[in-house]
N, C-alpha and C positions, 0 to 999 in steps of 0.2 A: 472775572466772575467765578464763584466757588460752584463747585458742584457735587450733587449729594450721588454717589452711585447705588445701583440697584444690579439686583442678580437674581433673574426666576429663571426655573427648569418647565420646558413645552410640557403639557401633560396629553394624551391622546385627543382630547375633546376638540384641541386646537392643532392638532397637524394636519397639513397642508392648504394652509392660510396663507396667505400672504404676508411679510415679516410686518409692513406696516399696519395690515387692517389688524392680525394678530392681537398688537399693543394698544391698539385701540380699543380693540375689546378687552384685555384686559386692566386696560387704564382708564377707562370709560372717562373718567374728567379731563381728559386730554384728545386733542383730534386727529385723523390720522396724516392730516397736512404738517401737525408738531413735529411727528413721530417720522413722516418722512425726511421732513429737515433736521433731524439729530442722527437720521440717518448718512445724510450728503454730506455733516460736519465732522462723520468719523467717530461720533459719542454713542453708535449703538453697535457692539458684537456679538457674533454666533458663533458659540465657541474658540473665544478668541480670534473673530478672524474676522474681519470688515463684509458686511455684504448687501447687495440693495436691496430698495423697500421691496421687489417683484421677489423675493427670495423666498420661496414655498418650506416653511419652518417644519420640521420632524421629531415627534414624540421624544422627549432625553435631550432635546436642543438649550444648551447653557446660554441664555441670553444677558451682555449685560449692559444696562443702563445707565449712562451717566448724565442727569437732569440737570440744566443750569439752575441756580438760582435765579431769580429774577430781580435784576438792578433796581436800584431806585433810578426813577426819572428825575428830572433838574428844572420841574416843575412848580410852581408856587402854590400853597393852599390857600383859596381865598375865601372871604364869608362874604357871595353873593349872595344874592336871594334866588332860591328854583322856584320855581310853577310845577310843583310836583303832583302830575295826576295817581299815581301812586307807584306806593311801594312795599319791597318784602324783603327778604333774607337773600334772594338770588336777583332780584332785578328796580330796577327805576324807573320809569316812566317820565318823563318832562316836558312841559312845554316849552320850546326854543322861544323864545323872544325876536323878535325882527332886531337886527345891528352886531347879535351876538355872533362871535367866530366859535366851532364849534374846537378845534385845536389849534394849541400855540403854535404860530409861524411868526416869522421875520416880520417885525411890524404891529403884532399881534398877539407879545410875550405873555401879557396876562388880559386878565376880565375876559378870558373864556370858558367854556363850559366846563372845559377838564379844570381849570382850576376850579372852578367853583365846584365839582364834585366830589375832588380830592379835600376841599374841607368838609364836606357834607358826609362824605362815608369813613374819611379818613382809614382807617385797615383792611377794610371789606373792599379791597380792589382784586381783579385778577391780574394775574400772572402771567398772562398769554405771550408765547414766543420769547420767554426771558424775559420779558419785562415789565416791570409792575407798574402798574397804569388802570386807570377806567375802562371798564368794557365796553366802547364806543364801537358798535359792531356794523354802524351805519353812519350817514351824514344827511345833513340837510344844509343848503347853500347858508351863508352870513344871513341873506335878506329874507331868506324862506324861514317860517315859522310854523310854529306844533309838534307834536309827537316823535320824540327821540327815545330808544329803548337804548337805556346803560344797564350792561352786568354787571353783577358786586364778585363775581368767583367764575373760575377757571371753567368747573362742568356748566353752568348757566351762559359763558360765551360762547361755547362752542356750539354748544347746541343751537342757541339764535344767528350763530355765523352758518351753521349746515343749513339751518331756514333758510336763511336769505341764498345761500346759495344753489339749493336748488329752487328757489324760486315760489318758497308755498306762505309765502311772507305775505298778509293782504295789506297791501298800505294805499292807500285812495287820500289822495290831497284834491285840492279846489281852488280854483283861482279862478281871474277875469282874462279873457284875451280881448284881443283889439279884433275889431269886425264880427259881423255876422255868420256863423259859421253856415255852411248849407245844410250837412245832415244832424240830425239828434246827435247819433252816436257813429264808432269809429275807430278802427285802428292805424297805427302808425308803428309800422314795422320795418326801422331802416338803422345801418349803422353810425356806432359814434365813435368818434376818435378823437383825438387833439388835435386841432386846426395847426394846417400847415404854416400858415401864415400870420397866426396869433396863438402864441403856444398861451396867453391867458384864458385862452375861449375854446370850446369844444364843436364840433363838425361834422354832418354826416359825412361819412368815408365809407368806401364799398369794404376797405382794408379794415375798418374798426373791429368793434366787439358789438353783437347783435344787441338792439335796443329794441323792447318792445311795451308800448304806451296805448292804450285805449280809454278815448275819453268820450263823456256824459253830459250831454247840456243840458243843466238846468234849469238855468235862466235865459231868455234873451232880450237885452236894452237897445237893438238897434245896430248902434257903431260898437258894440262888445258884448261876450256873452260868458255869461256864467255857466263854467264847467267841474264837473269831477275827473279826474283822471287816476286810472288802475294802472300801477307797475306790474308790468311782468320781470323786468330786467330793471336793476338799480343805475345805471351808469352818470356819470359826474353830469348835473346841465340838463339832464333829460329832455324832464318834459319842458323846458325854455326851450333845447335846442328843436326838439320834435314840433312841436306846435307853430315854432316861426318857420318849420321849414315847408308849412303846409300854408303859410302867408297870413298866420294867427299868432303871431306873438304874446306872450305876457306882458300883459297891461305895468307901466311901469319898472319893466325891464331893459333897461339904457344899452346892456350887451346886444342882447342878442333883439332889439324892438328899437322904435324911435329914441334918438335922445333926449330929444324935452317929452315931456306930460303931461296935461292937461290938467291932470290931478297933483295936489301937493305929496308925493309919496316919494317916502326914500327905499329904492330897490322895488321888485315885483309883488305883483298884488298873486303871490304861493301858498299856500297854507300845507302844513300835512295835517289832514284833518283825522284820519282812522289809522290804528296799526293792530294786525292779530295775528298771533300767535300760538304757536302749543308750548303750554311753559314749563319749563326746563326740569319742575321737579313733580308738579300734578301731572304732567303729561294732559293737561286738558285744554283745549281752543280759550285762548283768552283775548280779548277788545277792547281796546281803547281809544277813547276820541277825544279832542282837544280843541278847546270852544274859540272858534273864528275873533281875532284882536282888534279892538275898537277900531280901530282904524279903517278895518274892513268891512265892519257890518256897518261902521257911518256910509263908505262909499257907494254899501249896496242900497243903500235907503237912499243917498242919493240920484243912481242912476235910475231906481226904480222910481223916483218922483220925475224923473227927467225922462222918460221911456214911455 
């Protein structure tokens, strides 16, 4: 991979920063997680001389940078159709379809989102980490459906990955679980990890990464109840694995809930219904919601006549 070098001199306003928040602030369309790993790879010096991101930079400090370009990926462009709730110069909005894989894997080379992206913006991709790609700076499972935020450029990824990671990301999905839940409302604050024993499935683990899910009943039918649930924490499986682990499974969820279903459904009855954000170039709260898939508002109409 070619790379473009870069050479600035510390001016006072920036001494004693830290070498990575430093470039961060001066490179504002870059993050300082980039900046720390071009540091570990040896592509950033101070005054000629290797040193890490903690390294408190001093007025006259010769810094230089050498930026990868960012590869092409070995990706196909394909002319899907999106469910595009909208769009701009810095971002996408889409509604996931239930079946769709959201990136190419083994099995799953094309007809997914990222192909279908990469022919819908075609040049307007970021560059993140070297490599040029759609700014998928979240997931939603295959079978979970709604609101996906893609970045078209560099500064608009970062700033929706700093969201999501400190956690100011509002995303409230809905689904059916199986059974009556007891209270309205509720937290579930427990960890998750990769299951020991089906590295395909996720698990609470005391050892994981903290997972934190609060959910809203809606509705209740009985033998299942219509909930909202609020992320605090993104992790792979969430809310499937938090809610079965309370004895309330997603309706339709063959992993981690019964294997057969009562209803004709393929994968979980998930939705991500809300996503908001401050976006990336208004700096203003922005919201968006993505309207529940036939499939789900026939189900509710029928449990509601069955209820």
């Amino acid at each position: 991979m070619s790379e473009e070098n870069t050479v600035i001199s510390i001016g006072p306003e920036n001494a004693g920063k830290r070498l990575d928040v430093c470039l961060k602030d001066l490179f504002p369309d870059h993050s300082r997680s980039f900046f720390s790993n071009l540091i570990g790879q040896g592509l950033i010096t101070v005054n000629g001389d290797p040193k890490k991101d903690s390294y408190k930079v001093s007025a006259g400090d010769e810094i230089s940078i050498r930026f990868p370009q960012p590869k092409e990926i070995d990706v196909t462009a394909q002319n899907i159709p999106l469910d595009i709730i909208y769009e701009d110069r810095d971002i996408l909005i889409v509604n996931k379809p239930k079946g769709m894989v959201v990136h190419p894997a083994p099995g799953h080379e094309d007809n997914t989102l990222v192909n279908a992206i990469l022919y819908h913006c075609g040049d307007s991709l970021s560059g993140i980490n070297g490599e040029k790609r759609p700014g998928i700076v979240h997931r939603i499972d295959r079978d979970t459906t709604g609101s996906l935020i893609i970045c078209k450029n560099d500064k608009a990824h970062n700033a929706i990955a700093e969201q999501i990671k400190e956690h100011t990301v509002n995303r409230i999905y809905e689904g059916i679980v199986i059974g009556n839940i007891k209270n309205n409302e509720g937290t579930i604050d427990a960890p998750i990890a990769r299951s020991k024993t089906d590295r395909k499935k996720m698990a609470i683990d005391p050892a994981g990464r903290r997972a934190v899910t609060h959910y809203r009943v809606l509705e209740r039918f009985g033998a299942y109840t219509y909930c909202a649930f609020k992320l605090e924490t993104g992790r792979t499986h969430q809310i499937r694995v938090h809610m079965a682990s309370i004895g309330h499974p997603i309706l339709g969820d063959p992993v981690y809930g019964p294997k057969k279903c009562p209803f004709k459904l393929e994968g979980q009855t998930l939705h991500a219904k809300t996503i908001g954000f401050i976006h990336p170039t208004t700096g203003i709260y922005v919201e968006f919601s993505a309207p529940l898939p036939e499939y789900f508002e026939k189900l509710l109409e029928k449990l509601r006549k069955n209820g």
